[in-house]
C-alpha positions as semicolon CSV with decimal commas, in nm:
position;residue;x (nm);y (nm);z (nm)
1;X;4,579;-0,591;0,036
2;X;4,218;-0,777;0,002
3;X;4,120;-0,511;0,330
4;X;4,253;-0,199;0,145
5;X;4,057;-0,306;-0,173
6;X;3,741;-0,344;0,010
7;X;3,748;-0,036;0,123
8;X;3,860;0,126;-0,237
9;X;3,563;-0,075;-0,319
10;X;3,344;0,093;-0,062
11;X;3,485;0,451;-0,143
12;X;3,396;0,380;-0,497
13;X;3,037;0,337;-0,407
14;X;2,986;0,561;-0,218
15;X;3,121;0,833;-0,447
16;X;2,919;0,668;-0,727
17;X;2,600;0,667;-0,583
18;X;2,696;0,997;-0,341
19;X;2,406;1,184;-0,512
20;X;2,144;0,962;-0,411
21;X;2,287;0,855;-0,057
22;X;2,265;1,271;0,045
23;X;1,942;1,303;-0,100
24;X;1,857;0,987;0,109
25;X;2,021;1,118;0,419
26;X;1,799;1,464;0,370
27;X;1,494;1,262;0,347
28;X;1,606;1,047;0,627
29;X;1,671;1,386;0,865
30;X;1,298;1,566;0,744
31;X;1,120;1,256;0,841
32;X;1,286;1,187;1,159
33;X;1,222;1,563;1,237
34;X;0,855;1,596;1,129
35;X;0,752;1,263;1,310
36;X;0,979;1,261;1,681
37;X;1,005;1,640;1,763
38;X;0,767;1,704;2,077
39;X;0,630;1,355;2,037
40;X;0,498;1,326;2,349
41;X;0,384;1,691;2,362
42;X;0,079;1,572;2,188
43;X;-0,247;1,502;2,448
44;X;-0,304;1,103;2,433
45;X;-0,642;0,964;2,272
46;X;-0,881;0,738;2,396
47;X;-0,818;0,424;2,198
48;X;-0,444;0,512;2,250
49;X;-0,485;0,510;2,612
50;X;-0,608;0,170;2,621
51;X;-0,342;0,085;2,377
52;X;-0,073;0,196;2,559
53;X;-0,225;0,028;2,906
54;X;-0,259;-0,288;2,731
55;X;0,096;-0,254;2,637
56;X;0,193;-0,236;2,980
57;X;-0,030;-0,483;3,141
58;X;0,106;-0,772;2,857
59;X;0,443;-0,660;2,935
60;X;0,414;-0,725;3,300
61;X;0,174;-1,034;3,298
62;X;0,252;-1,276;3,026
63;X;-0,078;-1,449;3,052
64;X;-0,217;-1,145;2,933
65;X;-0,043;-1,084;2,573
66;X;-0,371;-1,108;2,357
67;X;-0,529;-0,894;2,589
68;X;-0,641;-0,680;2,326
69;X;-0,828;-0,986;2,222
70;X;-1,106;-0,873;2,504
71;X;-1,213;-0,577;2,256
72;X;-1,184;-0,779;1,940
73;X;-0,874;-0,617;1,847
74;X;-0,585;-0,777;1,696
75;X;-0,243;-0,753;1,921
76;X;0,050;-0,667;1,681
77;X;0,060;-0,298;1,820
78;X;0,021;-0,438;2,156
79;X;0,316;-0,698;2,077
80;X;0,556;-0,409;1,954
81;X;0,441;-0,194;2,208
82;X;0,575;-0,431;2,469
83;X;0,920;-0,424;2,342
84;X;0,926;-0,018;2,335
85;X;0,788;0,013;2,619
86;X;1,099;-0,187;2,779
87;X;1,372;0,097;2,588
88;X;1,155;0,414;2,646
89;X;1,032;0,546;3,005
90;X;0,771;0,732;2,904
91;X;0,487;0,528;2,774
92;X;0,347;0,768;2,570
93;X;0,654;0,804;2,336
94;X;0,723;0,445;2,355
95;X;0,414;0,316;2,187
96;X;0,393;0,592;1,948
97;X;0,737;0,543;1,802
98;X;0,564;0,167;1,728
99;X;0,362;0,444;1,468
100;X;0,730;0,608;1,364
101;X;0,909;0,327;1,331
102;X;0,638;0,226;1,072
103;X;0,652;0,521;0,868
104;X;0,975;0,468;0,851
105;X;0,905;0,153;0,675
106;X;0,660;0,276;0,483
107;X;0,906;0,553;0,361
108;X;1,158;0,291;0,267
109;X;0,882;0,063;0,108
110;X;0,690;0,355;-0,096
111;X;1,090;0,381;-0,249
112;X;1,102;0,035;-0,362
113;X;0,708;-0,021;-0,445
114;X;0,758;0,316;-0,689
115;X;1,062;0,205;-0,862
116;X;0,941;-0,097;-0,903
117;X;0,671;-0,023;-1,103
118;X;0,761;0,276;-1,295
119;X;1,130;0,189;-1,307
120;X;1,260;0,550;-1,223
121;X;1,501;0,652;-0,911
122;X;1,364;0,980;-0,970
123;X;1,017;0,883;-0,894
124;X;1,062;0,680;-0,624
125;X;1,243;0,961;-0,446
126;X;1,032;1,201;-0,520
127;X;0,775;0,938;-0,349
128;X;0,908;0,981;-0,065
129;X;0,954;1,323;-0,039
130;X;0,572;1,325;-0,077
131;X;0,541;1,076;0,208
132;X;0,760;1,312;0,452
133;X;0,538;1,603;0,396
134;X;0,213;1,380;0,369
135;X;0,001;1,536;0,624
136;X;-0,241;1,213;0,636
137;X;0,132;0,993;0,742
138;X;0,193;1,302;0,985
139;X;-0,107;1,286;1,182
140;X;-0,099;0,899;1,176
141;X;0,273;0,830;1,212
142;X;0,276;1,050;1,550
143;X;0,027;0,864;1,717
144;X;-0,010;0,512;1,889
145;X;-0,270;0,380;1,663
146;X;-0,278;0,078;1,446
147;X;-0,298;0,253;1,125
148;X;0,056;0,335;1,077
149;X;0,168;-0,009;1,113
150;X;-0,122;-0,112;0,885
151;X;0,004;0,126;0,627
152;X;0,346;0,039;0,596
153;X;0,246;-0,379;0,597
154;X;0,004;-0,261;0,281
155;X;0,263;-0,091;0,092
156;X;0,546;-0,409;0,160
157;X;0,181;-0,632;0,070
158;X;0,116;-0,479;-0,261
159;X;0,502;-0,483;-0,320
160;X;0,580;-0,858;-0,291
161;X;0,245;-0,929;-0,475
162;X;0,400;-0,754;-0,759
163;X;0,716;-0,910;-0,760
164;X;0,565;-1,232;-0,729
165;X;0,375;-1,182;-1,038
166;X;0,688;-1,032;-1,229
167;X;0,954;-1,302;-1,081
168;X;0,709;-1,609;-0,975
169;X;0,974;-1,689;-0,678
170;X;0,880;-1,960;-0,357
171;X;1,133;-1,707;-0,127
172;X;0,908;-1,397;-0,284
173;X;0,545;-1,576;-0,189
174;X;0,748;-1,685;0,162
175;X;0,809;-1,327;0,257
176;X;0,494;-1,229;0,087
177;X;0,267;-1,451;0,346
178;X;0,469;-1,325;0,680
179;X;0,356;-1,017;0,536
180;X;0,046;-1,060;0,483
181;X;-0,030;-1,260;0,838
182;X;0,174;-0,972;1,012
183;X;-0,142;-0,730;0,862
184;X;-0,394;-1,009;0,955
185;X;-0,260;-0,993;1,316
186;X;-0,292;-0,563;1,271
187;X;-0,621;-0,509;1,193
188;X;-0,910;-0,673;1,002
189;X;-0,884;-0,421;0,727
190;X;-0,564;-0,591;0,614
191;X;-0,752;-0,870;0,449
192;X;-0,781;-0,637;0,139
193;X;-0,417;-0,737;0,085
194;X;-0,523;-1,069;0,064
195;X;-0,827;-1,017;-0,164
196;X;-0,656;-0,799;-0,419
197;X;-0,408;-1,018;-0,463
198;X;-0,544;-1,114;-0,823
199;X;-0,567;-0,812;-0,924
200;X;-0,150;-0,806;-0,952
201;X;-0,205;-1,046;-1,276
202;X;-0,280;-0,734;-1,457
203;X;0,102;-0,691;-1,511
204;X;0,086;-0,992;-1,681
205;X;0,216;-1,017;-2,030
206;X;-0,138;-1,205;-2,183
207;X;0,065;-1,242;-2,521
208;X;0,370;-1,423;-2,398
209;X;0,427;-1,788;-2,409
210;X;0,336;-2,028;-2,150
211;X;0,034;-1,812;-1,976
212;X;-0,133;-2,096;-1,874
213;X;0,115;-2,266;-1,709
214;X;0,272;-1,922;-1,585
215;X;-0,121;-1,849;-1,419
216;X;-0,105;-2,168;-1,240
217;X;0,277;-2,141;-1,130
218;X;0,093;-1,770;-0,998
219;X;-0,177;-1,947;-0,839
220;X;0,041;-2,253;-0,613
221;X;0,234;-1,932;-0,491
222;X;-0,033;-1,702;-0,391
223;X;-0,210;-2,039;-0,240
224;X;0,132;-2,092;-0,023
225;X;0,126;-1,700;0,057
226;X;-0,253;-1,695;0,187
227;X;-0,155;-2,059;0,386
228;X;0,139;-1,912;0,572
229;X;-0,077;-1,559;0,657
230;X;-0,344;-1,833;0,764
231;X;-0,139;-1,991;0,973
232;X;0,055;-1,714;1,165
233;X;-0,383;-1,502;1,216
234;X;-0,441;-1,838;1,329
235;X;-0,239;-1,807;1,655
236;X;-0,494;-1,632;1,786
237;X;-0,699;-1,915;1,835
238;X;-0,498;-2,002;2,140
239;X;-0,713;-1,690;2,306
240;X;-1,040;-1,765;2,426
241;X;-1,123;-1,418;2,350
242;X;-1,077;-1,465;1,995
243;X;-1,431;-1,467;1,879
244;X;-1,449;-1,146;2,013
245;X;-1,293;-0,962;1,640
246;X;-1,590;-1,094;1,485
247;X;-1,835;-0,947;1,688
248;X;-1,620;-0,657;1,693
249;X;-1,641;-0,633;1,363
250;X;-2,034;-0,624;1,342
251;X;-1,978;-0,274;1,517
252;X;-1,825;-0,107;1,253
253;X;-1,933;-0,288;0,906
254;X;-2,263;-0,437;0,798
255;X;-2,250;-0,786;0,636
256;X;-2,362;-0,804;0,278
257;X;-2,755;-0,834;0,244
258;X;-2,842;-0,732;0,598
259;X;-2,970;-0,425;0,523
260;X;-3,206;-0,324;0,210
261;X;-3,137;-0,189;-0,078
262;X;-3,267;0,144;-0,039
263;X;-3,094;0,183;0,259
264;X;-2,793;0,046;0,152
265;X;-2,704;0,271;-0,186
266;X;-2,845;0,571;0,121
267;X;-2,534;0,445;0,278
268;X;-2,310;0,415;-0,004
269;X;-2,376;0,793;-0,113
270;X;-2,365;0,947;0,220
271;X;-2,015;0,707;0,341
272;X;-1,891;0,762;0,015
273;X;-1,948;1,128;0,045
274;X;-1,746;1,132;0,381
275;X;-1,455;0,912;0,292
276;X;-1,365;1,169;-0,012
277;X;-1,408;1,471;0,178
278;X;-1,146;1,323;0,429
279;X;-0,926;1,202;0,157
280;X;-0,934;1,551;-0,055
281;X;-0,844;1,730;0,299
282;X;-0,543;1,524;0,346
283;X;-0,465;1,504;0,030
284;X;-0,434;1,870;-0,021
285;X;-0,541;2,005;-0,398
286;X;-0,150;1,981;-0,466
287;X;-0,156;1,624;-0,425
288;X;-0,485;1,610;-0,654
289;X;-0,319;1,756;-0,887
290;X;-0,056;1,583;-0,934
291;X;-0,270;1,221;-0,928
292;X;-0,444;1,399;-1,187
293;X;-0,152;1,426;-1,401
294;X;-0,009;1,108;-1,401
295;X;-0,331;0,970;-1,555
296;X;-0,303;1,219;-1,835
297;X;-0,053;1,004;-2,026
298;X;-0,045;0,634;-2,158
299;X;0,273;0,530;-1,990
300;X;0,252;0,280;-1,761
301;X;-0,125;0,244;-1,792
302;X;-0,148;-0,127;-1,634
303;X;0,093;0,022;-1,305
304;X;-0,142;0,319;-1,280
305;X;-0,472;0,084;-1,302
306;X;-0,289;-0,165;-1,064
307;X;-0,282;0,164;-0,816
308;X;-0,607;0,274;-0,871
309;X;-0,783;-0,056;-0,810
310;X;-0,577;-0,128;-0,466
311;X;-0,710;0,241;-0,327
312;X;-1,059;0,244;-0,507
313;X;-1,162;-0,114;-0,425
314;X;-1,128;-0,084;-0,063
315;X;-1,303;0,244;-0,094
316;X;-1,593;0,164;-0,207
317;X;-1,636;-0,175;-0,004
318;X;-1,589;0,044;0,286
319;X;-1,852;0,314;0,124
320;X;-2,090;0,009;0,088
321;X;-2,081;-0,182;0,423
322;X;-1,896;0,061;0,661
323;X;-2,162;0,101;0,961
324;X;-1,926;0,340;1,184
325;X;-1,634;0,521;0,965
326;X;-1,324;0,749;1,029
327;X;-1,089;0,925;0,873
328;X;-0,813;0,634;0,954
329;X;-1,004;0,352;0,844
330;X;-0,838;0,527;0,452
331;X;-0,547;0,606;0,542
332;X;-0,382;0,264;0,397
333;X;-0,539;0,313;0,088
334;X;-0,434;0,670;0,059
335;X;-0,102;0,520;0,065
336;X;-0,114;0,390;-0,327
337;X;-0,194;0,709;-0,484
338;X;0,120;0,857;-0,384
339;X;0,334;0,692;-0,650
340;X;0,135;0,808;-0,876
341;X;0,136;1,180;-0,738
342;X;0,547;1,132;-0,739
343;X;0,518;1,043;-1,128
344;X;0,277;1,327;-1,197
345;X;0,504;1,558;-1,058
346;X;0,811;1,423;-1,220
347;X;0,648;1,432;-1,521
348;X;0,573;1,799;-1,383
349;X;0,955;1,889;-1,390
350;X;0,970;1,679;-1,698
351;X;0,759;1,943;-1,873
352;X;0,911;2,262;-1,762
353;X;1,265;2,142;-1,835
354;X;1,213;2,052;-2,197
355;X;1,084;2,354;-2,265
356;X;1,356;2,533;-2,053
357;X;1,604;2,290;-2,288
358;X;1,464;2,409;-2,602
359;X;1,530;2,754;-2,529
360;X;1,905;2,630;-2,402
361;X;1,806;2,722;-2,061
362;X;1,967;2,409;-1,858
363;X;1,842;2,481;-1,496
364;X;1,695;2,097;-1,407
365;X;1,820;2,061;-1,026
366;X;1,701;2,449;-0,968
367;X;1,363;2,393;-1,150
368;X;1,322;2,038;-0,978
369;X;1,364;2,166;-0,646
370;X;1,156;2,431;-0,711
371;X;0,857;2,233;-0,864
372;X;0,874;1,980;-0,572
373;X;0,873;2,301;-0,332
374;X;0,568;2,424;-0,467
375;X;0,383;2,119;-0,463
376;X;0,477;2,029;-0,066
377;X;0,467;2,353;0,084
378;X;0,109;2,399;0,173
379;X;0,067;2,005;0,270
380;X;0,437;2,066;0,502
381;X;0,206;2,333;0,635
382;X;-0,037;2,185;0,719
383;X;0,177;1,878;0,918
384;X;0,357;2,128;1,097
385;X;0,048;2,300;1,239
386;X;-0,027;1,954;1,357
387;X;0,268;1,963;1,554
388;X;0,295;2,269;1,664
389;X;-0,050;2,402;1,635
390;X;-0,256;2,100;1,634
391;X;-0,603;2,345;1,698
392;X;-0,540;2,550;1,396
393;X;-0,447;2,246;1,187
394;X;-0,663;2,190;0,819
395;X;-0,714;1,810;0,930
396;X;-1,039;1,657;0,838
397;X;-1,320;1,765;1,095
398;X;-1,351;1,373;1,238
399;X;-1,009;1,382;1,291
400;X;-0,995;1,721;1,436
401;X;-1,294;1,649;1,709
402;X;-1,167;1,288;1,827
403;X;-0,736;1,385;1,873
404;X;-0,817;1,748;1,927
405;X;-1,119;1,927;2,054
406;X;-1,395;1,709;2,160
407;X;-1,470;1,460;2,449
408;X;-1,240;1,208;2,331
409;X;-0,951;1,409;2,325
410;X;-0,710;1,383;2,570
411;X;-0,662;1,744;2,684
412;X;-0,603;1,786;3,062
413;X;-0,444;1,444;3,126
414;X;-0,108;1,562;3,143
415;X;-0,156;1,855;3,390
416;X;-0,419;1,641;3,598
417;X;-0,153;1,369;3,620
418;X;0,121;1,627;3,771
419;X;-0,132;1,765;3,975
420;X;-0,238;1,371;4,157
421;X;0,166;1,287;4,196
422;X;0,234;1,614;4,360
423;X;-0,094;1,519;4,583
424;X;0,015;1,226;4,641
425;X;0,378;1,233;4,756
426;X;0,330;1,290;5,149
427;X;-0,064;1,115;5,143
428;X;-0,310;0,864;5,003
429;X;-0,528;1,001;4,746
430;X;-0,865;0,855;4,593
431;X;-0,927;0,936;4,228
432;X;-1,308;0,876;4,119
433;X;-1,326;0,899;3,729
434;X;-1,629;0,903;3,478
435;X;-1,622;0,588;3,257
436;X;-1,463;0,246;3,356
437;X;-1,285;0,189;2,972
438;X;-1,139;0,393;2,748
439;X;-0,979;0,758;2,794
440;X;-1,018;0,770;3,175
441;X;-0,943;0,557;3,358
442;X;-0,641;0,422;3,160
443;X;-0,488;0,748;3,080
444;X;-0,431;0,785;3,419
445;X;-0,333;0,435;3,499
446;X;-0,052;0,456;3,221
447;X;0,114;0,701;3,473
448;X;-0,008;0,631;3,839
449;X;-0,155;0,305;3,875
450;X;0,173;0,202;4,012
451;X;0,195;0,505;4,239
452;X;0,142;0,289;4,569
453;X;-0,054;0,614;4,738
454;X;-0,291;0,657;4,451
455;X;-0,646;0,458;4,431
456;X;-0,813;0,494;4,088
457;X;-1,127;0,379;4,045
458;X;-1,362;0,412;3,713
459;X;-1,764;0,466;3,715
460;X;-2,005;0,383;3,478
461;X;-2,320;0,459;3,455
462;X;-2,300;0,783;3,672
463;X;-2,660;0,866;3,816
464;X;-2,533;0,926;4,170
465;X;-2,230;1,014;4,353
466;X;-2,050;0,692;4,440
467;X;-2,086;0,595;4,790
468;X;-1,717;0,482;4,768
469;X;-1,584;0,795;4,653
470;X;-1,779;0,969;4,941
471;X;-1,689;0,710;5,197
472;X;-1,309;0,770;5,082
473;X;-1,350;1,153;5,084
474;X;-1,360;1,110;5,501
475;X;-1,050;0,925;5,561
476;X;-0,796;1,075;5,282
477;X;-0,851;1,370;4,936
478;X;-1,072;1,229;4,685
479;X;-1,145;1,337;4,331
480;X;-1,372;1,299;4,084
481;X;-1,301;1,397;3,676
482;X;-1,554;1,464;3,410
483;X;-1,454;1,441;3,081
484;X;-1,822;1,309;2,876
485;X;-2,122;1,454;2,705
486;X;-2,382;1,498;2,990
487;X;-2,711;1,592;2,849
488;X;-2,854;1,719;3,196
489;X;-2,535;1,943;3,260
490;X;-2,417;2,293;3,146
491;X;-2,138;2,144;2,920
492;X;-2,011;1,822;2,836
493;X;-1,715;1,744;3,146
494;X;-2,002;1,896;3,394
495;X;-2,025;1,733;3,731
496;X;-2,441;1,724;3,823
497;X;-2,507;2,033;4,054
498;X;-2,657;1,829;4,348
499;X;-2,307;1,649;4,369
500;X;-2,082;1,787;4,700
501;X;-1,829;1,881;4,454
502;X;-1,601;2,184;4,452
503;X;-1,447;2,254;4,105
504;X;-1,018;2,214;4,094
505;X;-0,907;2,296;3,751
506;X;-1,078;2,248;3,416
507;X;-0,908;2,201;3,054
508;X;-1,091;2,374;2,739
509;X;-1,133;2,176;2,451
510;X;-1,417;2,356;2,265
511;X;-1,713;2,598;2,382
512;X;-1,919;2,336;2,494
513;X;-1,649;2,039;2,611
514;X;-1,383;2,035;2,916
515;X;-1,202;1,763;3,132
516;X;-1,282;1,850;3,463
517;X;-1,090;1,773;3,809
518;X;-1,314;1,805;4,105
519;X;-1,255;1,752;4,488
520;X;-1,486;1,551;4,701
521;X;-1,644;1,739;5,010
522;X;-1,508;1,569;5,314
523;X;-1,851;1,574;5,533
């Protein structure tokens, strides 16, 4: 009897809530779609080559699990990387889905963070719709980079800050510091998390009782929050490489004062300039729009502020002190304006259906799907041709030149890598490449430094042929790739004519830039 009513129970729910579990399951399917098919299709990146490498060499040597430590780069990617890399053969796919497995999370926590301020189902799934066809998440989601993972840890961050100002809970500012010390061990950029917090008190009812003693209740929570993050970034410590993320950091931000004035609001302007021209790309004019609306109406005003200061505070710290930027670095941030592009366009559907009502037209599912249609067409456009079409994809430029068409771009690997095993099945084979870290060698070492008939070896600075690679080209094949700018050569991916090179195959990545295989003259 108590089985039978359980599942009654079950049935009941199920038919209750059946609306929103098959809209769930149809957002479920489109993201799982738009972010696995031909995964691995994609050509690999630089920093995800040394990603993925790292990834392997942790999972095979213990002693090495903060190895990205050695570039001042914090290891959660690494860590998860590891455990894919143990359930997926091919490394490529297995680190990336660290990326889908994120947006997944992100999906799920855009759901909650939306409802959660604007108290609407209808919002927070429309939310996520926006987050499927997001063609910022696309790009990012499909690709084993930290950002992804940094995204969906600053959407569950800015959620539990809320609830911990709304519900003042020691189990909410618990699960709000793993949180926020699972960013820390991400990436640097994280901190913002940490720094906003604050600005969550804005929710705060000034005019109710108690606000003193409910500010410092606030305060002991947020303390015990920042404590445990402390705590777990601390870890690191047990590295000796971990002064390395500072100096890291000097690379790509200047530290308040250390540059004058002048030059500094010369900065601002031309960083700020860049960031919003990559943001307005991804975010397609539909998504503008619909930002644009939401702000139009006095609802919810302290939610929409709360939104607006988590994406425009890190903006313009990043506009101010941001020595070396890219498109990614906003990607986070770009997350919180999506709520409020959900409520603008439910306020959208809002709109056309009262009117429709008033003229006893009742049409609200047709007209809903419709409006959403319109609004995520172009921007599911534009994430497709990333998949399928990557070249003719309306990313931002930066984005287009690092993943896509320019040095750093991983074009050729895949073919060059078939072409070596083939090679290398009945003989030994040496394999010279330009650069010692970064794209090549480790792109290749993902796949064949294992291979027990392959010798890879990287070069760097290149002024002469290698008397190693020419020693090698006697006694078994030897290669050499080009992938770099070269000043003194036709094209970037150029070998130097003087060289006792003959050309093998060459991949295309723009008019001027190729990854180039070359054969060493056995003399």
């Amino acid at each position: 009897m108590i089985k039978y009513s359980k599942i009654s129970n079950g049935m009941n729910l199920v038919l209750k809530y059946k609306k929103e579990i098959l809209l769930s399951l149809l957002i479920l399917i489109a993201f799982l779609v738009s972010r696995l098919i031909i995964l691995g299709n994609f050509p690999i990146f630089t920093d995800e080559a040394l990603y993925i490498r790292w990834a392997q060499i942790a999972s095979q040597d213990a002693s090495w699990r903060f190895i990205s430590l050695t570039d001042g780069k914090q290891p959660m990617l690494i860590w998860f990387g590891m455990i894919f890399l143990r359930l997926i053969e091919d490394p490529i796919v297995a680190v990336r889905l660290v990326s889908v497995v994120a947006g997944l999370f992100s999906l799920i926590g855009l759901w909650l963070l939306s409802f959660e301020l604007f108290k609407s189902k209808r919002v927070a799934f429309v939310s996520s719709i926006l987050y499927v066809a997001y063609p910022f998440a696309v790009v990012y989601d499909r690709l084993a980079l930290y950002d992804s993972l940094v995204g969906a840890l600053a959407i569950y961050a800015i959620y539990f800050s809320i609830l911990l100002v709304r519900k003042m809970r020691l189990d909410i500012a618990y699960t709000l510091g793993v949180i926020l010390g699972a960013g820390m061990l991400t990436k640097t950029s994280a901190n913002f998390s940490i720094i906003l917090l604050p600005v969550g008190l804005i929710l705060l009812n000034l005019k109710q009782k108690n606000l003193i003693n409910k500010l410092i209740k606030w305060a002991i929570f947020a303390l015990i929050a920042v404590v445990i993050a402390e705590v777990l970034y601390n870890t690191l410590r047990l590295s000796p490489f971990f002064h390395i993320i500072k100096e890291k950091n000097t690379i790509f931000v200047y530290y308040p004062f250390s540059i004058p004035i002048g030059d500094n609001i010369n900065l601002f302007l031309g960083n700020l300039r860049g960031l919003l021209t990559w943001l307005f790309t991804y975010l397609t004019p539909f998504y503008l729009i619909l930002i644009l609306v939401s702000l139009l109406t006095r609802k919810f005003i302290m939610e929409k502020l709360l939104l607006i200061a988590y994406f425009s505070l890190p903006l313009i710290a990043l506009a101010l002190f941001g020595r070396v930027i890219f498109p990614r670095f906003i990607f986070f941030m770009s997350l919180y304006l999506l709520p409020l592009a959900a409520l603008g366009l439910v306020q959208i559907i809002d709109l056309i259906n009262n009117y429709l009502n008033k003229r006893k037209l009742n049409s609200y599912y047709v007209v809903s799907v419709l409006v959403i249609l319109l609004f995520i067409l172009y921007p599911m456009k534009v994430s497709m041709d990333f998949i399928f079409n990557p070249e003719k994809a309306a990313i931002a430029n930066a984005d287009n030149a690092q993943y896509i068409s320019d040095w750093p771009a991983g074009g050729g690997v895949k073919e060059s890598v078939k072409f070596f095993e083939e090679k290398s099945k009945n003989e030994k084979i040496f394999i010279g490449t330009e650069g010692t870290f970064g794209l090549l060698p480790y792109a290749l070492e993902i796949y064949l430094a294992n291979n027990p008939n392959i010798t890879i070896k990287g070069y760097w600075p290149i002024e002469r042929i290698p008397e190693e690679a020419l020693e090698s080209a006697k006694k078994m094949p030897t290669y050499f790739i080009f992938y770099q700018p070269c000043i003194e050569c036709e094209f970037s991916g150029d070998a130097p004519n003087d060289w006792p090179l003959k050309k093998i195959s060459e991949f295309k990545k723009n008019d001027r830039v190729y990854y180039t295989v070359y054969s060493v003259d056995q003399k």
